[in-house]
Residue, then its C-alpha position, 0 to 999 in steps of 0.5 A: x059542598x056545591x048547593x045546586x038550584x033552579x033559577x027562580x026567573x027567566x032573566x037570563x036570554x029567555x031561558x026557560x026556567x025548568x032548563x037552567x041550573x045554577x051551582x056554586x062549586x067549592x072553589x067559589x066558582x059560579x056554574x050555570x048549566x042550560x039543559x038542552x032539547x030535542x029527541x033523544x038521538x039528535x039531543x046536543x049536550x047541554x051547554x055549561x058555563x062557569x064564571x069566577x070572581x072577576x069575570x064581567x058575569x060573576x057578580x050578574x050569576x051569583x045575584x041568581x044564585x042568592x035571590x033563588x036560595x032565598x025563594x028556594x028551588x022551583x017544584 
């Protein structure tokens, strides 16, 4: 079962917070996911990347994903 969370602080490149999610898949994966802007019809796709135990940024994300359990998800 993946818990799904907001990201608590603007660490990471000035992401806004209501922007960025922060997942822990089944597989132990890490998946970060930043929503995009813009109008409807000229919206890209929101950018999704997923780290795993090894990757130079697993550790960096997984910190994210703890320290915003422990605060809980943003309103």
């Amino acid at each position: 079962m993946a818990a799904a969370h907001s990201a608590a602080c603007t660490a990471a490149g000035g992401i806004p917070d209501d922007r960025l999610s922060i997942e822990r898949r089944s597989d132990g994966a890490i998946l970060v996911r930043v929503q995009s802007t813009g109008s409807v019809g000229e919206r890209l796709p929101d950018a999704v990347f997923s780290f795993r135990s090894g990757d130079p940024q697993y550790a960096y994300w997984l910190g994210r994903l703890n320290a915003t359990a422990r605060s809980g998800p943003t309103p």
